[in-house]
C-alpha positions in Angstrom: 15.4 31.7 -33.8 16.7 29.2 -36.6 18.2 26.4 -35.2 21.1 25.1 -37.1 23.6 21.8 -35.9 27.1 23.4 -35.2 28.3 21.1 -37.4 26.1 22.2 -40.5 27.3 25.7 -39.4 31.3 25.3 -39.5 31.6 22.8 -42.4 29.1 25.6 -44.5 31.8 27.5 -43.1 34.7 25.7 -44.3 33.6 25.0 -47.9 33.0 29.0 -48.1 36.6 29.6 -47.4 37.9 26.9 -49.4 36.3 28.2 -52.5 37.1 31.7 -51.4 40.8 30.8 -51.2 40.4 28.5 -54.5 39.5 31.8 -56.2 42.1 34.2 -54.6 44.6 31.4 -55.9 43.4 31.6 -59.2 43.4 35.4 -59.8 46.9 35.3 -57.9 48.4 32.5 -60.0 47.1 34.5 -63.1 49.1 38.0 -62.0 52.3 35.9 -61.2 52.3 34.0 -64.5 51.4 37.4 -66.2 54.2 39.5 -65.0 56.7 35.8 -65.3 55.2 36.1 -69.0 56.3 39.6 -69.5 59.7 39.4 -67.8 60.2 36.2 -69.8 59.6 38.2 -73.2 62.1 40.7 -72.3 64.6 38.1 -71.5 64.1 36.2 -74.6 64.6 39.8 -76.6 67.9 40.4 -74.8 69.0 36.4 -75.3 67.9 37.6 -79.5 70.2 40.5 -79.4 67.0 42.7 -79.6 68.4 44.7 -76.3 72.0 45.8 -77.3 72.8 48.1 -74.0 71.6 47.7 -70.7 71.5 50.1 -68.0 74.2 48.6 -64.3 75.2 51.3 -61.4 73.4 54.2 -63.8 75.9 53.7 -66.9 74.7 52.2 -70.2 77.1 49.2 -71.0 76.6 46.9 -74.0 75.2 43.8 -73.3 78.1 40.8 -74.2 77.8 37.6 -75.7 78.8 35.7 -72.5 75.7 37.7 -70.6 73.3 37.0 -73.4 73.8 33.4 -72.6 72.9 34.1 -69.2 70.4 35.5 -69.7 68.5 32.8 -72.1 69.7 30.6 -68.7 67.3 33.5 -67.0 64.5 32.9 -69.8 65.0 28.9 -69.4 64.2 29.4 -65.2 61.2 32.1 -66.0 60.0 29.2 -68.3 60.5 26.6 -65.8 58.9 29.2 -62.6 55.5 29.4 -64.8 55.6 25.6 -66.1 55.2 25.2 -62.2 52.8 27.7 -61.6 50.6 26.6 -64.4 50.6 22.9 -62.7 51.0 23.7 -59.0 51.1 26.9 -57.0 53.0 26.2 -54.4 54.1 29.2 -52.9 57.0 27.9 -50.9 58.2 26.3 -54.2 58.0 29.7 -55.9 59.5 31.5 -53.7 62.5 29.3 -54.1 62.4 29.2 -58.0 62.1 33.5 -57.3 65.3 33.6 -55.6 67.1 31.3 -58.0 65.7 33.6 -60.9 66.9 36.9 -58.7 70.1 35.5 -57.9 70.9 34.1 -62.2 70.0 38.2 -62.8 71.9 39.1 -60.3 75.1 36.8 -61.2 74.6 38.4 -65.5 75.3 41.5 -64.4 77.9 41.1 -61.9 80.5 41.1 -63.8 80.1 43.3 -66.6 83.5 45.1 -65.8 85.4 41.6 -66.2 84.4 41.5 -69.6 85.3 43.2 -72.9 82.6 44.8 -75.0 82.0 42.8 -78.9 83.4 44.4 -81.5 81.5 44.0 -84.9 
């Protein structure tokens, strides 16, 4: 039988699972920012005019000027979400920025009803 100091055995230990979780990080930082990349595209094509209608409670509506601006505010907080993912991941901090990007989505569609369509 090997003998091996407990102390070789747990810090051996240790740096396995720190570079373990420094890769898990990575490849989950890269899927975050990938789909943040891809919603941010879409919102930047509706914030263009690109998107004319958009699909609330199973009706096509056109999409106003007043919500267009929201949504490059949406597109402005993607940006900022994978700024801070490309410097940090912090997941507590992500999660926050993810609910502040939910509820800004949440808040341009709300009131679609209040507001009369363009007319060209």
């Amino acid at each position: 039988m090997v003998k091996v100091s407990v102390n070789t055995f747990v810090i051996s230990r240790v740096t396995t699972i720190r570079n373990e979780v420094k890769i898990e990080t990575r490849r989950l930082r890269n899927r975050t920012f990938s789909t943040l990349e891809e919603t941010f595209k879409v919102a930047a094509k509706v914030t263009r005019g690109e998107i004319k209608h958009q699909r609330i409670n199973g009706k096509t509506v056109p999409i106003s000027l007043n919500q267009r601006r929201r949504w490059a505010r949406i597109a402005e907080r993607i940006a900022k979400t994978m700024n801070s993912i490309a410097s940090n991941f912090n997941e507590r901090e992500i999660n926050l920025q993810l609910d502040e990007l939910e509820k800004l989505v949440n808040e341009a569609n709300a009131n679609y009803k209040d507001e009369k369509p363009e007319t060209a």
